[in-house]
ZAMARGU-4260 file (C-alpha; in steps of 0.2 Angstrom, whole numbers, plus 5000, padded with zeros to 4 digits):
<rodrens>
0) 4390/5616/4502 | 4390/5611/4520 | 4400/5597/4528 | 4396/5588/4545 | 4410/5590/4558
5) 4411/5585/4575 | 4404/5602/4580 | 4391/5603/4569 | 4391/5611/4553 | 4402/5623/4545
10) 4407/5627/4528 | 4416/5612/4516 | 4430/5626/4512 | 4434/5628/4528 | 4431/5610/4535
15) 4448/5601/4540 | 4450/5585/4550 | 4459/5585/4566 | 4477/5581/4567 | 4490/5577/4578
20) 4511/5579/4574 | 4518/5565/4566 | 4535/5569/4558 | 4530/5586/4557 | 4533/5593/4572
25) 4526/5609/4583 | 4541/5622/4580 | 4546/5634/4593 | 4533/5646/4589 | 4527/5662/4600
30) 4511/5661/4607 | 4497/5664/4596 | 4509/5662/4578 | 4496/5661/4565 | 4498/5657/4546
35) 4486/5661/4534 | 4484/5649/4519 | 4476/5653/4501 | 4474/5641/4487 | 4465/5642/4472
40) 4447/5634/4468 | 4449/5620/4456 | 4453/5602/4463 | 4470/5599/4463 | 4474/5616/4471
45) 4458/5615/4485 | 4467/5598/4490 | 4486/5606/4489 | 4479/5621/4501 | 4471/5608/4512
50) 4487/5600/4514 | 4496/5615/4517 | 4483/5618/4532 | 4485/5602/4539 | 4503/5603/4539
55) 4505/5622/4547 | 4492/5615/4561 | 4502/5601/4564 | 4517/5613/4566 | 4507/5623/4580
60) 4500/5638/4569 | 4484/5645/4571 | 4480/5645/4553 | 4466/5656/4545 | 4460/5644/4529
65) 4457/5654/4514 | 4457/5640/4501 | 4445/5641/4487 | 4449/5657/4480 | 4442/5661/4462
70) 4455/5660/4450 | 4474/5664/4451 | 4474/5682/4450 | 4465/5684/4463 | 4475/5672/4473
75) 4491/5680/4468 | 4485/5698/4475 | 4480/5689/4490 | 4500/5683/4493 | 4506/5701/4484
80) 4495/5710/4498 | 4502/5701/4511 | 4484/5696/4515 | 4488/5677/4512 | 4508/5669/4520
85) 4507/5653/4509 | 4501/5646/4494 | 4506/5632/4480 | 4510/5639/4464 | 4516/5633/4449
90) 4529/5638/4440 | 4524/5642/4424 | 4510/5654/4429 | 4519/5662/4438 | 4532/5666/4424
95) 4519/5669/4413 | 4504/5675/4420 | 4509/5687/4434 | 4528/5690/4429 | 4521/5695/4412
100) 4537/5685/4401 | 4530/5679/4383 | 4539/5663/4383 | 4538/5648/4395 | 4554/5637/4400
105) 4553/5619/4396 | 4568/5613/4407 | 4559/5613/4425 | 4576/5619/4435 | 4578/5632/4426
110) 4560/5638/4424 | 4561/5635/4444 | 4575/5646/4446 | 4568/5660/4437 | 4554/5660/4444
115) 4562/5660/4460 | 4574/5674/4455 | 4563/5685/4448 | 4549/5686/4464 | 4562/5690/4477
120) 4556/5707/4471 | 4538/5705/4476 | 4541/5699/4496 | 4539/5681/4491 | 4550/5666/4494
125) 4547/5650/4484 | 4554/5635/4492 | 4560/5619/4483 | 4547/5611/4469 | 4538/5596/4469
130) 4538/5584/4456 | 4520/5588/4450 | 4524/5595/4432 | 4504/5600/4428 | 4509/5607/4411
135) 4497/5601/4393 | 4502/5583/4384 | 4497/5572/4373 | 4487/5556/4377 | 4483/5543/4366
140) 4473/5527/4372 | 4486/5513/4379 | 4481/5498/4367 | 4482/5510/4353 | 4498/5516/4359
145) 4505/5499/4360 | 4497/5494/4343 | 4506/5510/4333 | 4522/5508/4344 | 4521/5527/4350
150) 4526/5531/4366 | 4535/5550/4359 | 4528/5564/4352 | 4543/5563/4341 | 4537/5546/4336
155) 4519/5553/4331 | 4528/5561/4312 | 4532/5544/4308 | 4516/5537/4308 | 4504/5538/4292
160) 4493/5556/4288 | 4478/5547/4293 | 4484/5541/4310 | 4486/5558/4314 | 4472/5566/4322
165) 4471/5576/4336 | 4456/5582/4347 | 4460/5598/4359 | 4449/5610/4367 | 4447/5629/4360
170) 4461/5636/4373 | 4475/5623/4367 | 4469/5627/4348 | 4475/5643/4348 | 4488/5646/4361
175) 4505/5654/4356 | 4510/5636/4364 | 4496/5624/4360 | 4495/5612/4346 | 4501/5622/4330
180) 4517/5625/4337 | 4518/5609/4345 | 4516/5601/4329 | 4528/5614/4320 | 4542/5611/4334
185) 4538/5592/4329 | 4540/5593/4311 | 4523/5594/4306 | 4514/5608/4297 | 4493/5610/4302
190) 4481/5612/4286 | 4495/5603/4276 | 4486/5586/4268 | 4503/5579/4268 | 4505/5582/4285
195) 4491/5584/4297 | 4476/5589/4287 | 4462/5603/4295 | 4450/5590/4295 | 4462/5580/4308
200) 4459/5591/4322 | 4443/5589/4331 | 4440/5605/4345 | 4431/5597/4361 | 4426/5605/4378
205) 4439/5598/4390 | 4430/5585/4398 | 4424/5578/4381 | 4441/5577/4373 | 4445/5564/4387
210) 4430/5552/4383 | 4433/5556/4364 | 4452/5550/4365 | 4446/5534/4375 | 4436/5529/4363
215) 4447/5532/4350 | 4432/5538/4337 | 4436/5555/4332 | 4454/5556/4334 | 4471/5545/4342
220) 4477/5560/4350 | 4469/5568/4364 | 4475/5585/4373 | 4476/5581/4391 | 4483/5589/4409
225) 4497/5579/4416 | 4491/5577/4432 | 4472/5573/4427 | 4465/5559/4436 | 4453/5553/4421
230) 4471/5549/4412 | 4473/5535/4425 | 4454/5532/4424 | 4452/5529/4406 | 4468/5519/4403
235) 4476/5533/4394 | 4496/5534/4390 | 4504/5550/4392 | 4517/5552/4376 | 4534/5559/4382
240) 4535/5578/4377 | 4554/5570/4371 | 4558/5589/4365 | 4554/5600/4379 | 4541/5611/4369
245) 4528/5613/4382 | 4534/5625/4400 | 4536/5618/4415 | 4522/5619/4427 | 4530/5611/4442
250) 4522/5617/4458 | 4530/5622/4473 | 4527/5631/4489 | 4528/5651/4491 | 4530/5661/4506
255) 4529/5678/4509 | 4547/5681/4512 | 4543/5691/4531 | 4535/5676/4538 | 4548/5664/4530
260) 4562/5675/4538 | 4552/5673/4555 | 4547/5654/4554 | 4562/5648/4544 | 4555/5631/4550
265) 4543/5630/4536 | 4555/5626/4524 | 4559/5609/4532 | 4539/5605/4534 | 4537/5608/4516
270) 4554/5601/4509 | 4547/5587/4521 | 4531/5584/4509 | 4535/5591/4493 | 4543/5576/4488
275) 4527/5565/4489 | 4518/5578/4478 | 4519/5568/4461 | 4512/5570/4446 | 4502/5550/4448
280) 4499/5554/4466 | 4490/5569/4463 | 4479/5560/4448 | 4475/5548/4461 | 4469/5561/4473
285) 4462/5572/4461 | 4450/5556/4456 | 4444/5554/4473 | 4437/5569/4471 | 4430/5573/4456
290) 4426/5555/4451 | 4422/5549/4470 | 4417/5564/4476 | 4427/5563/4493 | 4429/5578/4501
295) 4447/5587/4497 | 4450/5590/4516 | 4447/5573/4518 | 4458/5567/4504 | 4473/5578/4509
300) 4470/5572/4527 | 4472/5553/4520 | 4488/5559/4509 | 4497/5567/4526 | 4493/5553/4537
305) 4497/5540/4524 | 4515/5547/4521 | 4515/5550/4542 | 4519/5567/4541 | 4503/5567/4554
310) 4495/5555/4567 | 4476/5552/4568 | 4466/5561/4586 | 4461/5546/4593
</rodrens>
């Protein structure tokens, strides 16, 4: 894809509005300081990185964007390398996925400093988390919520058998922490008629659970991510996860521990800005641009200048 700049054209990935400082600052930085930004390719994480650009730039970095990297791995290697300074990631992929544990944490401090503790050992440095807890839940339609009374997982063993039905995508079906165990850890039993029969469970491609838990057809319980804008779109209710079974997937600025130790002013930028980085925000950005088809650059821009982190070049 190609996006129209002020100079002409130059590849969307790499487009990124001018800015000017607002309560970020230029730091005191040598001439010539350059930050290199990686981020992974799917929506939230493309408008994550972009913020992360903007913000560096706005701090006086040069800043080499590679934002838009296929998959987490490979955007982990990237940081590991010491080919890439900064990056968002989320707690629970990284205890998980690249720290190899077996066994997510569901209380987010302590996941966070685990997390934390445990890459000091690979060079990087991870800086206070956000809100933005994009971890799996349950969703169920909000008139239906209202009309059963449920607002708690807890709250979903209390209703009758045939009020029970679930529709999830193949991943959440079978993972070691996907709906069996969910039910299991909420005093259900899958396959059991007395419980939640096989035939309550409906398996859906991702997007196709979301339109199949609006319209409330196929099942009253939908598999959903936390921080999905078609949850606000769709007029979904999130149910509380009341007894901490799914991890924590709170996302939070990493650093590669060298640069942090030479440009310790990053951590006030980003202590600065995680705040904001919510869990509605971010299915209200995320919206604008899968739904709206804004540009994320554009997006994060509007966030960072919103929250006057950065003023507009006039």
């Amino acid at each position: 894809m190609l996006a129209l700049t002020g100079c002409g054209l130059q590849a969307a990935t790499a487009y990124v509005p001018k800015v000017s400082p607002g309560s970020i600052t230029p730091l005191d930085l040598p001439q010539g300081a350059s930050l290199t930004i990686t981020s992974k390719n799917f929506t939230e994480q493309l408008i994550l990185g972009k913020i992360a650009v903007i913000a560096a730039t706005a701090a006086g970095f040069e800043v080499t964007d590679l934002t838009n990297v296929p998959g987490s791995v490979p955007a982990r290697k990237l940081m590991t390398s010491g080919d890439a300074d900064m990056v968002w990631e989320y707690t629970g992929t990284a205890w998980l996925t690249y720290l190899g544990n077996t066994k997510g944490i569901p209380d987010k401090q302590e996941q966070y400093s685990a997390v934390k503790k445990a890459d000091t050992a690979n060079g990087l440095s991870w800086l206070e988390p956000a809100p933005l807890n994009n971890t799996y839940a349950l969703a169920i339609r909000s008139e239906e919520g209202k009309k059963l009374g449920i607002t708690k997982l807890s709250q979903i063993s209390t209703l009758p058998v045939a009020e029970r039905t679930f529709c999830v995508e193949p991943e959440f079906n079978s993972r070691g922490d996907g709906l069996t165990p969910m039910l299991k850890a909420y005093g259900m039993t899958r396959g059991d008629d007395s419980s939640v029969p096989a035939s309550a469970v409906k398996l859906f491609d991702t997007g196709a659970v979301y339109t199949a838990t609006d319209r409330g057809s196929a099942c009253n319980f939908g598999e959903v991510y936390t921080t999905d804008g078609r949850i606000d779109k769709l007029g979904l209710t999130v149910l509380e996860d009341d007894r901490g079974f799914f991890p924590a997937y709170n996302v939070a600025p990493v650093i590669n521990s060298q640069v942090l130790a030479e440009y310790p002013g990053l951590t006030d930028i980003f202590d600065k800005i995680s705040p904001k980085i919510t869990d509605t925000t971010l299915r209200q950005l995320n919206l604008r641009v899968d739904d709206g088809g804004e540009e994320p650059a554009d997006v994060a821009y509007e966030f960072m200048l919103k929250n006057g982190f950065i003023t507009a070049v006039n």
